[in-house]
C-alpha positions in Angstrom: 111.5 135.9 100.5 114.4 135.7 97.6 117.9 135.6 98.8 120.8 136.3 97.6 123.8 133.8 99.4 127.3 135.3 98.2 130.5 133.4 98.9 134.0 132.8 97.6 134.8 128.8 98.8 137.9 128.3 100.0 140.5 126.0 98.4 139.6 123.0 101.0 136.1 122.2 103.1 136.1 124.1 106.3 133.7 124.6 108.8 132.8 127.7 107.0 131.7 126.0 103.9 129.5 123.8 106.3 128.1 126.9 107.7 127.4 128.0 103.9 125.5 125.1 102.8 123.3 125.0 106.1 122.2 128.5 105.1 121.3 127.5 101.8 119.4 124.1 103.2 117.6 126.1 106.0 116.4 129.1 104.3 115.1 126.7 101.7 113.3 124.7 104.1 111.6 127.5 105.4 110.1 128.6 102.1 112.6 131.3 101.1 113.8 131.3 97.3 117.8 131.3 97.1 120.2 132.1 94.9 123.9 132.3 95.2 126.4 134.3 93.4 129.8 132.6 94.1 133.0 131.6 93.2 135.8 129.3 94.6 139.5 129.8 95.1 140.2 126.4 94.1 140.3 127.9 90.7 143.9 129.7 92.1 146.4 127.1 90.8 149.8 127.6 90.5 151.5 131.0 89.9 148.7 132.3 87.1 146.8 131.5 90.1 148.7 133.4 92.7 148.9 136.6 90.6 145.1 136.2 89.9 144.3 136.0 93.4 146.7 138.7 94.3 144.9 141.3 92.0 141.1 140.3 92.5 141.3 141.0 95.7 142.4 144.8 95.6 140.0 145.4 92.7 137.7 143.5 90.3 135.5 145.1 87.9 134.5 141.8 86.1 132.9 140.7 89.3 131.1 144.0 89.7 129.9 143.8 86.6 128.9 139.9 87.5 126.8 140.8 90.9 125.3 144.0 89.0 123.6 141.9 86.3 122.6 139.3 88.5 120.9 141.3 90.6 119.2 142.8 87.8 117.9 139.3 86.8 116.8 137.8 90.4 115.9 140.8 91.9 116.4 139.3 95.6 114.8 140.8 99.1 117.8 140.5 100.8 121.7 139.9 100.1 123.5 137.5 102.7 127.4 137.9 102.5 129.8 135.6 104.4 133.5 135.5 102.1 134.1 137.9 99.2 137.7 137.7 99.2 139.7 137.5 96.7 137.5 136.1 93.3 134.4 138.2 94.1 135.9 141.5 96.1 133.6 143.9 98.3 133.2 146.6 95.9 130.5 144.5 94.9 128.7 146.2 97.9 127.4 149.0 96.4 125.6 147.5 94.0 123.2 146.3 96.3 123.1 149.7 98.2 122.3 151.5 94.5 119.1 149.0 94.2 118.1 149.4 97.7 118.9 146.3 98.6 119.1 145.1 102.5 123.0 143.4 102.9 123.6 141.8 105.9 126.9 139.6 106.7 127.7 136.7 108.8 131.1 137.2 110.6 133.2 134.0 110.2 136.4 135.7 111.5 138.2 138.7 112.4 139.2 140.5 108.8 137.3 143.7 109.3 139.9 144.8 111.7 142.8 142.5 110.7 144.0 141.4 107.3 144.9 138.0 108.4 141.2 137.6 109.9 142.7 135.9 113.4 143.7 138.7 115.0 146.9 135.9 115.7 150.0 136.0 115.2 153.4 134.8 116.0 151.8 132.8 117.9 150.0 134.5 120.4 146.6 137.0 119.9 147.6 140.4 118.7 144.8 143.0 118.0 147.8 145.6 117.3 146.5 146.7 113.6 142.9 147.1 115.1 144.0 149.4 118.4 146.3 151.4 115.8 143.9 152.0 112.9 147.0 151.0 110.7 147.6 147.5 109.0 151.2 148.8 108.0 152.3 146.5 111.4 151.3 143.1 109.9 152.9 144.1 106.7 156.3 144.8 108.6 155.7 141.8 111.1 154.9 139.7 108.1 152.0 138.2 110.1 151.4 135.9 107.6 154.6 134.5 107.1 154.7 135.4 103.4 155.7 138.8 102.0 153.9 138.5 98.9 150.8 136.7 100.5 150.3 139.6 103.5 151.4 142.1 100.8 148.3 141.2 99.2 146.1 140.7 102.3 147.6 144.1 103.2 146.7 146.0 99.8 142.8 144.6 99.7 142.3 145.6 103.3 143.0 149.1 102.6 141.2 149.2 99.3 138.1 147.3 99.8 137.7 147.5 103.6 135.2 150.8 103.4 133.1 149.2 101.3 132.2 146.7 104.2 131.2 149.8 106.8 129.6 151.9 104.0 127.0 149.1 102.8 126.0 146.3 105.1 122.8 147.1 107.1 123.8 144.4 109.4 126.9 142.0 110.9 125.8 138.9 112.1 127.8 138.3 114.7 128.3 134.2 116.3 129.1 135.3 119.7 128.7 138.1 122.1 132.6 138.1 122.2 133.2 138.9 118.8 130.3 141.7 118.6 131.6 143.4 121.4 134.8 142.9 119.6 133.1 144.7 116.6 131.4 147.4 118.8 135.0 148.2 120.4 136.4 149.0 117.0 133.9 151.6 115.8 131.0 149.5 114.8 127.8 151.2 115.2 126.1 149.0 118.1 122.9 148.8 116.6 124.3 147.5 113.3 125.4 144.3 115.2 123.3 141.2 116.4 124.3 138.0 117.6 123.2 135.1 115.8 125.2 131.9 116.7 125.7 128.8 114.4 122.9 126.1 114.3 123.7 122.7 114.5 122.9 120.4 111.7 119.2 118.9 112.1 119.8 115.6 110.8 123.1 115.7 113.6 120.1 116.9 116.5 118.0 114.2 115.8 120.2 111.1 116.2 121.8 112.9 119.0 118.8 113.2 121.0 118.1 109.3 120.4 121.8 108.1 121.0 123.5 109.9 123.5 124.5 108.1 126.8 127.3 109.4 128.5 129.4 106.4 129.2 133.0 107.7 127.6 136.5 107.2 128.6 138.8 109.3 126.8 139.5 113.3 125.9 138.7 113.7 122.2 140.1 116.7 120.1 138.7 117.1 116.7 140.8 120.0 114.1 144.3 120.7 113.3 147.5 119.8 113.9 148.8 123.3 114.5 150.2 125.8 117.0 147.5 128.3 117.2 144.7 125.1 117.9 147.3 123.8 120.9 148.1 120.8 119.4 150.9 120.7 121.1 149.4 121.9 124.6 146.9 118.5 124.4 150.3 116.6 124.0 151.5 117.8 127.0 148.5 117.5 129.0 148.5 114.1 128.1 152.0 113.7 129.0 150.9 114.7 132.5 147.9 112.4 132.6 149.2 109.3 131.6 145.8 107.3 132.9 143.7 109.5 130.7 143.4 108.1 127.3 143.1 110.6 124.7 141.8 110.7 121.1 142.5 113.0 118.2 140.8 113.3 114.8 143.1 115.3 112.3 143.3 115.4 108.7 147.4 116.1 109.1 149.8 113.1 110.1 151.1 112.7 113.2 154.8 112.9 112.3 154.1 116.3 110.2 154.1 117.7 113.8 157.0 116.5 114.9 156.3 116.7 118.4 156.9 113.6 120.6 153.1 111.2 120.9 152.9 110.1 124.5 151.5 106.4 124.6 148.1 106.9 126.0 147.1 109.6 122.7 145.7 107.2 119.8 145.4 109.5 116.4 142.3 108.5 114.3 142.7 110.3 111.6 140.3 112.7 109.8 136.6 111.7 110.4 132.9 112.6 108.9 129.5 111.3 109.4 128.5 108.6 111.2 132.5 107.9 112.0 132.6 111.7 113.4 129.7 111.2 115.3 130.7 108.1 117.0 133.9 109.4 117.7 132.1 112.5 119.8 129.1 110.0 121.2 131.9 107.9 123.1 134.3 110.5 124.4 133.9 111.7 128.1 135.6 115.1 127.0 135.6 117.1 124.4 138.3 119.3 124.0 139.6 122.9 122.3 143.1 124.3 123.4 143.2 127.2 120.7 145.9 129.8 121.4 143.5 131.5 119.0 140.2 133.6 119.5 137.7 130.6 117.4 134.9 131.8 115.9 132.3 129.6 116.6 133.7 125.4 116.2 130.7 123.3 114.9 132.2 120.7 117.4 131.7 122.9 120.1 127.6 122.2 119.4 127.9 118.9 117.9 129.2 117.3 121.4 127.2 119.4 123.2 124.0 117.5 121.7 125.6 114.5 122.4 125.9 115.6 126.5 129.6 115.9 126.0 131.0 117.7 128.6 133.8 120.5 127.3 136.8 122.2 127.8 138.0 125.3 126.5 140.1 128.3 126.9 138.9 131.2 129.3 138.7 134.6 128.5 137.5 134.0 124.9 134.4 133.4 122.3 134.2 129.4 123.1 133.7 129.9 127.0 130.4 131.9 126.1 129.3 129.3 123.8 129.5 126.3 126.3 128.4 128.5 129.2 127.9 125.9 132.5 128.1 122.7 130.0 132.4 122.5 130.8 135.1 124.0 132.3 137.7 126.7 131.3 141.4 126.6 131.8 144.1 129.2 131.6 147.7 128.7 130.4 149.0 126.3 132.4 146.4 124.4 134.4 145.1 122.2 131.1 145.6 119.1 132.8 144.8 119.9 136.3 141.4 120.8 134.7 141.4 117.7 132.5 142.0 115.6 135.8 139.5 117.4 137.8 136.7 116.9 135.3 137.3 113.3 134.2 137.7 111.7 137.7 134.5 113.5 138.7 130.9 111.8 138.1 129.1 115.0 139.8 130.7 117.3 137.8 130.6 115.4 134.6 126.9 114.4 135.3 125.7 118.6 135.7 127.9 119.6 132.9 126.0 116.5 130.5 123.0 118.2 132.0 123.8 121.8 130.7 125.0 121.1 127.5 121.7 118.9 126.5 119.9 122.2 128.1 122.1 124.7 126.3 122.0 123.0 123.1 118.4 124.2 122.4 120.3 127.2 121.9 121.8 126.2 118.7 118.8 124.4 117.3 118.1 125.5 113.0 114.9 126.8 114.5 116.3 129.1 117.1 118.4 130.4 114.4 115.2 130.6 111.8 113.7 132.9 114.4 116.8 135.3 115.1 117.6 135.6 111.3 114.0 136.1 110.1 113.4 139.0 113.0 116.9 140.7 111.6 116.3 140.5 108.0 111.8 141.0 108.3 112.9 144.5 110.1 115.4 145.5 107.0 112.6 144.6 105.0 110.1 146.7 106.6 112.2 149.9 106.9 112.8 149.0 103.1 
């Protein structure tokens, strides 16, 4: 099987790009020949860069033209979308329809329905654009704090949005939470399957061989920003003075500006075997997003690990974690935090879980799940 991976990288690594590359990695591990047509908004610098961004994302023929011819030449089995926006633009859909070409897409976020992609802002959900059918609201709210910038996010969600709905045979949805999301907006039901992210297999492998449960303190791995609750861990661990707690952040501490109780040690911005260590000896593992998350690659990463987890009810990460944690709602953080870390039983069955509910996450499981989707697209074809 030839396919085709088509992304526009962001500006800085994300989770997303991680996702990207695993793709690439496990379809080639399978057998599967893949090529990518991509491009990367690190090439948006400065103002030229702005106003190039601005306009590629309404409409690009050049990119069109691009995709065309290199489908033409490759001739893939299947296209595999995850960002198009704004260097390579949707339009490029059709192409693939006009050949006969399966498209399926994996769902990172929330821009089907809301031109920001959160379905967040001022800082609480807001899924106003999606209940009205109109995105005028975010452009009058400003949603993302930029007139020119949700101008622009505005525009290319009503130029380019129909191409999505007209030409991909399937979403690939990470939770059951998002696809019913999808499903409640006017996505054909049958158009939507849930494939979660896989953890990384290298990652698996030490985890199964390392992993002993003897933490002491509630780690937090992401940003240093509002919508991730930043500032809710703070003041859980202003109410849990005993507790130690550890973040890993990119940001400094004092570009929050918020004030760092004593028992919250910041280690900066981890990878590899630092990251893993980090995870390997924390009781906790934390997520406070005001946010609905996609699917965090920590959420998996300390569940391989036994980590027990806490996350936000009501949301996508309490379906991914299932019985491995515990949820809170706004207000109880550190009464959950307390109850968890001061309880062996507790901590003992939810280490138990998560090593049982990580086989859910495995690059196999996925193999299996993505090559049933894509070998029935191929046999209709």
């Amino acid at each position: 099987m030839k396919i085709c991976i088509v992304h526009n990288a962001y500006g800085i690594f994300s989770g997303e790009e991680a996702v990207v590359m695993a793709h690439s990695a496990l379809f080639r591990e399978h057998g599967c020949e893949v090529v990518e047509f991509r491009r990367s908004s690190e090439e948006l610098r400065g103002l030229p860069g702005m106003v190039k961004g601005f306009f590629c994302g309404i409409a690009n023929p050049v990119s069109v033209h691009a995709f065309a011819s290199m489908l033409d030449a490759e001739k893939p089995d299947i296209v595999h979308i995850h960002n198009l926006y704004p260097l390579i633009n949707p339009a490029i859909l059709p192409e693939a329809t006009k050949r006969n070409i399966p498209v399926v897409m994996t769902v990172h976020n929330f821009r089907l329905f809301c031109p920001n992609g959160l379905f967040f802002a001022g800082n609480t959900n807001c899924e106003y654009c999606a209940q009205h059918e109109s995105v005028i609201a975010c452009l009058v709210r400003n949603c993302l704090q930029s007139k020119c910038k949700t101008l622009g996010y505005v525009l290319r969600h009503i130029k380019t949005n129909h191409f999505y709905w007209e030409n991909v045979d399937r979403f690939l949805c990470l939770t059951q939470f998002q696809r019913q999301k999808l499903v409640h907006y006017g996505t054909p039901a049958l158009k939507c399957r849930v494939l979660p992210n896989f953890i990384d297999g290298d990652w698996l492998r030490k985890a199964r061989a390392s992993s002993d449960g003897s933490g002491d303190y509630v780690a937090y791995m992401g940003r240093l920003s509002k919508e991730k609750g930043i500032d809710l861990i703070l003041e859980a661990a202003q109410e849990l003075p005993n507790i130690p707690f550890k973040i890993a952040a990119e940001n400094s501490v004092e570009a929050f500006r918020m004030p760092i109780p004593p028992n919250v040690e910041f280690v900066g911005y981890l990878t590899g075997d630092a990251l893993f260590e980090f995870l390997r000896q924390a009781r906790i593992h934390l997520m406070a997003s005001r946010c609905y998350e996609s699917f965090p690659t920590s959420l998996p990463q300390a569940m391989s690990l036994g980590i027990p987890e806490i996350v936000p009810a009501g949301g996508p990460m309490e379906s991914i974690i299932g019985d491995s944690g515990l949820t809170f709602t706004p207000g109880n953080l550190a009464q959950t935090i307390r109850r968890l870390y001061g309880d062996k039983d507790a901590l003992q069955r939810c280490r138990e879980a998560a090593l049982r509910r990580i086989e859910e996450y495995t690059p196999e499981k996925y193999w299996d799940l993505y090559s049933a989707v894509v070998g029935n697209l191929l046999h209709r074809g």
